[in-house]
N, C-alpha and C positions, 0 to 999 in steps of 0.2 A: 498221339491223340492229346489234346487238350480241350480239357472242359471244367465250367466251373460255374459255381453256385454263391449267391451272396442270400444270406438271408437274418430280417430284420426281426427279431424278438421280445415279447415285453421283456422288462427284469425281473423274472419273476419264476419261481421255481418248474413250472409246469413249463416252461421253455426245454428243460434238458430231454426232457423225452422228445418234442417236438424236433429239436433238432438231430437226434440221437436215426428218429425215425427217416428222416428227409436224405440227411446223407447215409445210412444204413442203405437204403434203398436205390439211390442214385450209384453209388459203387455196386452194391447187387447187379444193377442193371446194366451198367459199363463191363461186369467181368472180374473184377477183382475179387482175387482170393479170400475166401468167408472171414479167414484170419486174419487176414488184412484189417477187410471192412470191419470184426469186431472189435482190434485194437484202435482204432480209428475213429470209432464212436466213443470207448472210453475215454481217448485223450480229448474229443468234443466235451463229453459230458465234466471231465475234468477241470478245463478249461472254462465251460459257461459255468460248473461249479464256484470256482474262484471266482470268476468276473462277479457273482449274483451273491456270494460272501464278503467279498473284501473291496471290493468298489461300486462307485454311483453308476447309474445308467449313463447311455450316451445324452445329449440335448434332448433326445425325442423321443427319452422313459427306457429305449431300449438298450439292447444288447446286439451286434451284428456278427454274426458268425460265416466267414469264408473257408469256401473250399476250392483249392484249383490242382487238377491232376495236368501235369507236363509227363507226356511218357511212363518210366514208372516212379515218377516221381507225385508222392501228392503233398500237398503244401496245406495247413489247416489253422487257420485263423477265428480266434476272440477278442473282439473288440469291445474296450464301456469305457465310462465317462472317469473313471482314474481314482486313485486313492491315497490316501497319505503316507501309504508306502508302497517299495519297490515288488513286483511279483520275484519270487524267490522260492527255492527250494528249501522246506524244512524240514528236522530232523526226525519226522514222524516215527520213534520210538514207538514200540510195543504196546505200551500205554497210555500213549495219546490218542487224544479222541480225532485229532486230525492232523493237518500237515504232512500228509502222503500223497497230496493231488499230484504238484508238480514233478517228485518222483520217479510218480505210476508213467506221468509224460512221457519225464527222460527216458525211461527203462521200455517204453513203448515206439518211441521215436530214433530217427539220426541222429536228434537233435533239438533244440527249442530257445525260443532268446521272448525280449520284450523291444516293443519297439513305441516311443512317444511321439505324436506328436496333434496339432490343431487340437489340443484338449482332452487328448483319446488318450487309452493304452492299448498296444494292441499286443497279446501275447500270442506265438505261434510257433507249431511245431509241423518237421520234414519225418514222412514215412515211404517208406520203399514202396510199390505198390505196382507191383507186376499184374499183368490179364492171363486169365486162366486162358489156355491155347484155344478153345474152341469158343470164347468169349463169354460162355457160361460161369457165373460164381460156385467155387465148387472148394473143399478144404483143398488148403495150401500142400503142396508135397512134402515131406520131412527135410526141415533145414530151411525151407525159405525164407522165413523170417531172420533168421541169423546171417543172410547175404546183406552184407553193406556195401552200400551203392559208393562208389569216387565220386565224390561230392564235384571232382575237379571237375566230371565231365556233363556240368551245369554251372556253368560260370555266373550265371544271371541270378541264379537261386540266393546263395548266401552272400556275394563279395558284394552287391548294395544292397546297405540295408535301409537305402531310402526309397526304394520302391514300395509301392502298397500292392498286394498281390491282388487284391479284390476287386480294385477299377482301373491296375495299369496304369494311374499316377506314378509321379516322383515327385518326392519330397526332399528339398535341400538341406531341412531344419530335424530329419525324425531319426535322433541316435538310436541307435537298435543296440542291443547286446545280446550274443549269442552264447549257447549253454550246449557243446558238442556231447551226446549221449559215449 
């Protein structure tokens, strides 16, 4: 199965629910495990978190957020207009008031990198994301989440990083860098 959503947002905080809900909803309806779907909306809500803290909008005020499920692969995308520095994991300490977004990613995902380019950033993270057998959303069985997928046997996923998963371009010029969980 493959299917996917591209969706355009102002910059603006009331976005993370917006998106939070659209893809909640769309994996509900595909099948995917509740625990799936709810790590999946954290790493959304993660991700438009930072994009709507630490950089500009795209040209067009917003923010674009993708999603594309390959099998049980889903792939989850934030894109904005970029910022004077690199997205990175910080050492979000007990007593910081923040710097745990990208983290909560990691620890929720395969995986996560940044990828630049035509102006953009676009940050995105790989989660496992099996269909409950009878296609219904339903909790995950004990252990699912702990299955890690061989990334080998999705060759197109990770080894270019100049594909955009969103619209199925390629890009000659958009170094990506990758953050394996």
């Amino acid at each position: 199965m493959r299917a996917s959503s591209v969706v355009l947002l102002p910059h603006a905080p009331s976005s993370v629910a917006v998106a939070r809900r659209r893809l909640s909803s769309e994996l509900a309806d595909s099948g995917v495990y509740e625990s799936i779907v709810d790590d999946a909306t954290v790493i959304v809500s993660e991700l438009i978190s930072n994009a709507l803290r630490h950089a500009r909008p795209l040209p067009s005020g917003q923010v674009r957020v993708c999603w594309l499920r390959r099998g049980d692969v889903l792939e989850l995308e934030v894109s904005d207009g970029g910022a004077m520095t690199e997205p990175r994991r910080g050492p979000g300490t007990l007593s910081s008031l923040g710097g745990r977004g990208l983290g909560i990613v990691e620890a929720l995902s395969e995986g996560w990198g940044v990828r630049h380019e035509d102006g953009s950033t676009t940050v995105w993270a790989v989660v496992r994301a099996p269909r409950t057998p009878g296609g219904n959303s339903m909790a995950a069985p004990a252990g699912a989440n702990a299955v890690i997928p061989d990334l080998s046997d999705f060759p197109d996923l990770l080894d270019d990083p100049g594909e955009d998963l969103c619209n199925g371009t390629r890009s000659e010029v958009a170094p990506s860098r990758a953050y394996p969980a």
